[in-house]
C-alpha positions in Angstrom: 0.0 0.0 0.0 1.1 3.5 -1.2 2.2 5.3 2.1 0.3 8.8 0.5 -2.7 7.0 -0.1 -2.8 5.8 3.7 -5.9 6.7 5.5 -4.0 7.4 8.7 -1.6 9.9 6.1 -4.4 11.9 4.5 -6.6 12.2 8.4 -3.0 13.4 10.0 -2.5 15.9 7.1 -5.8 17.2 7.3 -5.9 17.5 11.1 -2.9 19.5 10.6 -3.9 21.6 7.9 -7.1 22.4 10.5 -5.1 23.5 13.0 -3.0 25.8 11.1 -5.9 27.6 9.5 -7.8 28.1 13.0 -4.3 29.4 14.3 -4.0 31.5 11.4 -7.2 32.9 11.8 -6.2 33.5 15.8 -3.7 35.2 15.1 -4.9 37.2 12.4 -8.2 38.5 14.6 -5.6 38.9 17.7 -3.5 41.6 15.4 -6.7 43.4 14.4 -8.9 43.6 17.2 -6.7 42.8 20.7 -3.3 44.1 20.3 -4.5 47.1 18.5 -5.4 48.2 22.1 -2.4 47.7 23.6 -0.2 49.9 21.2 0.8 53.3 21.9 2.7 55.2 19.9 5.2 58.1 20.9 6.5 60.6 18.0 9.6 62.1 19.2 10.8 63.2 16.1 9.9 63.8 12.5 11.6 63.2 9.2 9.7 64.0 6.2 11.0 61.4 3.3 11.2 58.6 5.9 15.3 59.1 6.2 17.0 61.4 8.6 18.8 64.1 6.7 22.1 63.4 8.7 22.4 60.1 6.8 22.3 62.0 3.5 25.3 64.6 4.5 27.5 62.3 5.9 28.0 63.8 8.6 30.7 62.9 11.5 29.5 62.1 15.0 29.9 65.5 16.4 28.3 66.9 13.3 25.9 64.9 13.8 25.0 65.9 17.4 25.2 69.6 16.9 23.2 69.1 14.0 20.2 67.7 16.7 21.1 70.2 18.8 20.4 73.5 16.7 17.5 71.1 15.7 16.2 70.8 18.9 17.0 74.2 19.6 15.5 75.9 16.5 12.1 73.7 17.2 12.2 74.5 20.7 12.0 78.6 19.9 9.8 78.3 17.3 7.0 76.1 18.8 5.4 78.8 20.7 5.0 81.2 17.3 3.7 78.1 15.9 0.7 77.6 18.2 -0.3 80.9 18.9 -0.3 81.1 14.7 -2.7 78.2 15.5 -4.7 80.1 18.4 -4.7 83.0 16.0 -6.2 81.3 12.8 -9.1 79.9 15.5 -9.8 83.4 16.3 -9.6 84.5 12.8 -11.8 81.7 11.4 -14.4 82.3 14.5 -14.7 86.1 14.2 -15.2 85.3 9.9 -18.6 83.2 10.0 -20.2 85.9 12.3 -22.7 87.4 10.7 -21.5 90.6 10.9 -17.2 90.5 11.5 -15.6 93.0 12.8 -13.0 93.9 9.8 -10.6 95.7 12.1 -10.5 92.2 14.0 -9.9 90.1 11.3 -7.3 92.6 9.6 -5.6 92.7 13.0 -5.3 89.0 13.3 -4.6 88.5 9.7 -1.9 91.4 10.4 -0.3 89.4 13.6 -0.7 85.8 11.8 1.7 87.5 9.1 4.0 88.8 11.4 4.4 85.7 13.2 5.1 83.7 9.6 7.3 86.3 8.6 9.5 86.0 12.4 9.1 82.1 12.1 10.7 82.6 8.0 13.4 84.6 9.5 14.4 82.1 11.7 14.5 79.4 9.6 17.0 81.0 7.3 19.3 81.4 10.0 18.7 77.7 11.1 19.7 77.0 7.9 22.7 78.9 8.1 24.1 77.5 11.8 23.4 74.4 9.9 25.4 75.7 7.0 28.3 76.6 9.4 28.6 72.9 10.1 29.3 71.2 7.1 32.2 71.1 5.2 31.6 72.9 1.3 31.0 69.2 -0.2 28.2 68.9 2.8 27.5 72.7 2.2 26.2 71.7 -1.0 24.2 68.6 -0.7 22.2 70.5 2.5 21.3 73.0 -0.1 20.1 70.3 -2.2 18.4 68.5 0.3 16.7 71.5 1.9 15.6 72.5 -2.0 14.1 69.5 -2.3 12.2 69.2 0.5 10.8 72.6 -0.2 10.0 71.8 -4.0 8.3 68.5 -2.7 6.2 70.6 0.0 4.7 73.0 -2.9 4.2 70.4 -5.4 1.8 68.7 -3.4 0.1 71.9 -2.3 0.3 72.6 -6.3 -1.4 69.2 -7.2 -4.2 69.3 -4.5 -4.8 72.8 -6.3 -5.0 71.1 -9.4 -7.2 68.2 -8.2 -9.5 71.0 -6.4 -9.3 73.2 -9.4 -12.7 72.4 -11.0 -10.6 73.1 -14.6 -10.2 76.9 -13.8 -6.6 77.3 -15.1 -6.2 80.4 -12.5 -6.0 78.2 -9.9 -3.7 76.0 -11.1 -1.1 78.5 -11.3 1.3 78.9 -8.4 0.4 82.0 -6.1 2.4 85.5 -6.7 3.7 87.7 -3.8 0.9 90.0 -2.7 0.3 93.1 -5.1 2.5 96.3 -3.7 0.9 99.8 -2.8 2.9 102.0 -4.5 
């Protein structure tokens, strides 16, 4: 008799194949319905593009920790503009679906929002720079490629949402100018 024709062959392989299913199936509703609850997550930091931009300069050790440092630093200042930009745009956005908004208000917090961008700009360049002042000129170089790119991938996505949102008015799809002057 053929050994994988034996009854006791095919009822042990099927007895197995049973058990690995309902196992499977275990596991599978354990990972979507009980663990779920017992993960937390913690950001601590975030890198845009998935890599840390330290790996892409090749930077030394103690360019690399002065590098987090004027990180941590330049995050650490600018936080506070950042939320009350935040607390500001709530206000703004509450005092415009009043029936009747007060102009003066909303010019005024438009007026302070800008101001705040404008600080928050300002300080980013000179990040930038401290950054700079780390690097070697070969490093000099591929930060100012880096940072480029991250900047032309930011405004491409806000350029193709305006496309996708456009509704085929060609005006919007062209990138916003700098605000008109008064002469």
């Amino acid at each position: 008799m053929d050994f994988l024709s034996s009854k006791r062959f095919i009822t042990t392989s099927l007895v197995i194949l049973v058990i690995l299913n309902l196992t499977l199936m275990g596991v599978i509703w354990w990972q979507n319905f009980v663990s779920s609850s017992y993960q937390t997550v913690e950001v601590t930091r975030y890198y845009s593009g998935g890599r840390s931009p330290r790996v892409e300069l090749n930077l030394t050790e103690q360019q690399k920790t002065e590098f987090m440092k004027l990180r941590q630093e330049h995050f650490r200042k600018t936080m506070p503009a950042v939320r009350k930009i935040v607390e500001l745009k709530k206000a703004l956005i509450s005092e415009s679906v009043k029936p009747t908004p007060d102009k003066q208000k909303l010019a005024a917090l438009a007026d302070s929002i800008g101001q705040r961008q404008a600080w928050i700009e300002n300080n980013l360049a000179n990040h930038f720079h401290e950054l700079a002042e780390l690097c070697t000129p070969s490093q000099r170089d591929s930060l100012e490629k880096m940072l480029g790119n991250i900047y032309h991938l930011r405004y491409q996505k806000m350029s193709s949402w305006r496309q996708r949102h456009s509704h085929d008015d060609p005006r919007e799809m062209k990138p916003f100018g700098p605000p008109p002057q008064n002469p």
